[in-house]
C-alpha positions as CSV (number, residue, x, y, z in Angstrom):
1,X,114.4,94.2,103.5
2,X,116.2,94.3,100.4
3,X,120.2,93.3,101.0
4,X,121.6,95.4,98.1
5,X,120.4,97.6,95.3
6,X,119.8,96.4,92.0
7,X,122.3,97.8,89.8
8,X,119.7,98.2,86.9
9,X,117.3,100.2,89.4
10,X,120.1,102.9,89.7
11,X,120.4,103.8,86.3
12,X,119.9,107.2,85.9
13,X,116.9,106.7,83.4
14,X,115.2,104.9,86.3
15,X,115.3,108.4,88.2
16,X,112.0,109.9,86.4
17,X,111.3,112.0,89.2
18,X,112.9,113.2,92.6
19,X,110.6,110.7,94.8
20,X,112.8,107.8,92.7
21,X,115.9,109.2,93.7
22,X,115.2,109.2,97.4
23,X,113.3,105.6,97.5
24,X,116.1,104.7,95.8
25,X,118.5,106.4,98.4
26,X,116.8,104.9,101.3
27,X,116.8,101.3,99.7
28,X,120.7,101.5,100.0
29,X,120.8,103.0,103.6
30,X,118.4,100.5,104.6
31,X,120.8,98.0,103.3
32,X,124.2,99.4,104.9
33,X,125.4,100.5,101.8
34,X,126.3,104.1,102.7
35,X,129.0,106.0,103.8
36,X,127.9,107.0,107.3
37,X,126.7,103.8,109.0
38,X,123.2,104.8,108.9
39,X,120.7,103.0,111.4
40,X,117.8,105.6,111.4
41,X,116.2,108.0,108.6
42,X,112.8,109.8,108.0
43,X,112.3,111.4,105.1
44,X,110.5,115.1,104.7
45,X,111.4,116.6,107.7
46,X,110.1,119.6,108.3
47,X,111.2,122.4,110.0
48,X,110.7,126.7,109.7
49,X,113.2,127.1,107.0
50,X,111.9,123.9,104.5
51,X,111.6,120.8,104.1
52,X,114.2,118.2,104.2
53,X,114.7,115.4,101.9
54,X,116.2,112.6,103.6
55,X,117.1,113.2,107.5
56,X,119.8,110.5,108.8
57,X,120.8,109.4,112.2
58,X,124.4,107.7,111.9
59,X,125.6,105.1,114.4
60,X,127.8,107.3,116.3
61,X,124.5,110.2,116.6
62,X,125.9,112.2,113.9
63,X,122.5,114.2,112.3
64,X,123.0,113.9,108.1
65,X,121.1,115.8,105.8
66,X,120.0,115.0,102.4
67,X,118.6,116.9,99.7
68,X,117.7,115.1,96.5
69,X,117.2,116.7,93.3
70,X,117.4,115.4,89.4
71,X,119.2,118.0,87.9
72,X,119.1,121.8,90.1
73,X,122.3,121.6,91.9
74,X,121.8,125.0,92.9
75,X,118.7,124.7,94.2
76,X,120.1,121.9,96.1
77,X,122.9,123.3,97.3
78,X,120.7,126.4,99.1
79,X,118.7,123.6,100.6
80,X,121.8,122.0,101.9
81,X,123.3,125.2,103.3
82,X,120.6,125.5,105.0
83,X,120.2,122.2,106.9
84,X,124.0,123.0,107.9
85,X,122.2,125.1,110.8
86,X,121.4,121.5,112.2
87,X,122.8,119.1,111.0
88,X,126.3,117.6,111.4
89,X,126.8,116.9,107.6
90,X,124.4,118.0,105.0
91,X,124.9,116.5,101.1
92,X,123.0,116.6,97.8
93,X,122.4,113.5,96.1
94,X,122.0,113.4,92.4
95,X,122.0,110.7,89.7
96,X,125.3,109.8,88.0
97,X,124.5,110.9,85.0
98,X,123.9,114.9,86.5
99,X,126.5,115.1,89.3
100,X,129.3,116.4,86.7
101,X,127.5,119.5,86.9
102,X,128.1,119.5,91.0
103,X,131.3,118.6,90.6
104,X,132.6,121.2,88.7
105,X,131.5,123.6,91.0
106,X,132.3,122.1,93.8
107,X,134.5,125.4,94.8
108,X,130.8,126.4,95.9
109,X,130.3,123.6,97.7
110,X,133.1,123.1,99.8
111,X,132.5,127.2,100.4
112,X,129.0,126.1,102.1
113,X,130.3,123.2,104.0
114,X,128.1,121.2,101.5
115,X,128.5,117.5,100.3
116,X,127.3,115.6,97.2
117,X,126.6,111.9,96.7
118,X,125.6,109.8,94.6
119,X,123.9,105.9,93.9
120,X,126.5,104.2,92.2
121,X,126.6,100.6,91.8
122,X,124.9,99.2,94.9
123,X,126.1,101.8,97.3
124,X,125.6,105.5,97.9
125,X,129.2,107.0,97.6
126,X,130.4,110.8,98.9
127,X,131.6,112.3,95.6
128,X,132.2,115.7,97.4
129,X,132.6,115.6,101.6
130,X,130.8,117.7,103.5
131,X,132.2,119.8,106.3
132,X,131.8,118.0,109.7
133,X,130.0,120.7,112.0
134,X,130.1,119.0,115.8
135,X,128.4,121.8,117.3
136,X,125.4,122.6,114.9
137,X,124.4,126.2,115.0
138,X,120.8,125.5,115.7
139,X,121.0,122.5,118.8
140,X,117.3,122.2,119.6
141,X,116.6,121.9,115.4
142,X,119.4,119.2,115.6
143,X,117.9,117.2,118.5
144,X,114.3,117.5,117.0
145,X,115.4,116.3,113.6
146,X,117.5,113.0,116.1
147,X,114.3,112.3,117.0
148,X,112.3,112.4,114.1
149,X,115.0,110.0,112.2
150,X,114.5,107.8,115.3
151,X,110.9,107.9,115.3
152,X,110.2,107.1,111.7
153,X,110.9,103.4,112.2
154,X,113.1,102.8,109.3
């Protein structure tokens, strides 16, 4: 296990495709250098409305969402509306060098309940928070996706 990120492995010309943006991601979580307290993740969770990036389990149970993308923040952002219907937080995550676009709609996100992060440095840092939802509109989605995190033996 890696303890921290390598600053030069974040740089946004490292992020060629989305699967670098997530292994990169997961590198930090698996580290402890997120927001959340992060102890368990899977990645590609499926369920009947898609297919979710990163799934998260927090230390205090909380479900988080992520849905990587290089440059479609819209695309994103449906994504992550979506996963609000189980999870507790749901975020984008884009490289550095895209997030200004996010950010300055973030009216949208905040509307949705929707988060974004980023890699910066050697952490992964909430640029936008997400709404907290303690009661997730879709329980048994938000219980499955617990255990998936759980089971995927990060």
């Amino acid at each position: 296990m890696i303890a921290t990120a390598r600053k030069d492995d974040c740089a946004p010309a490292s992020f060629e495709y989305e699967s670098d943006l997530v292994a990169a991601a997961i590198e930090v979580m698996s580290a402890g250098l997120d927001e959340w307290g992060v102890v368990d993740f899977g990645l590609e969770f499926d369920h009947r409305c898609g297919r979710t990036d990163i799934v998260a389990l927090s230390g205090n149970g909380s479900v988080i969402a992520i849905e990587a993308k290089l440059r479609d923040w819209r695309g994103a952002l449906q994504q992550a509306y979506r996963n609000t219907s189980f999870a507790s937080e749901s975020y984008i995550l884009m490289p550095l060098a895209a997030v200004s676009r996010a950010l300055a709609n973030a009216v949208e996100f905040s509307r949705r309940g929707v988060g974004i992060c980023v890699i910066k440095g050697d952490g992964l840092r909430v640029v936008h928070p997400a709404r907290r939802h303690d009661e997730p509109l879709l329980p048994v989605l938000s219980q499955r996706a617990a255990a998936f995190a759980s089971s995927s033996g990060s």
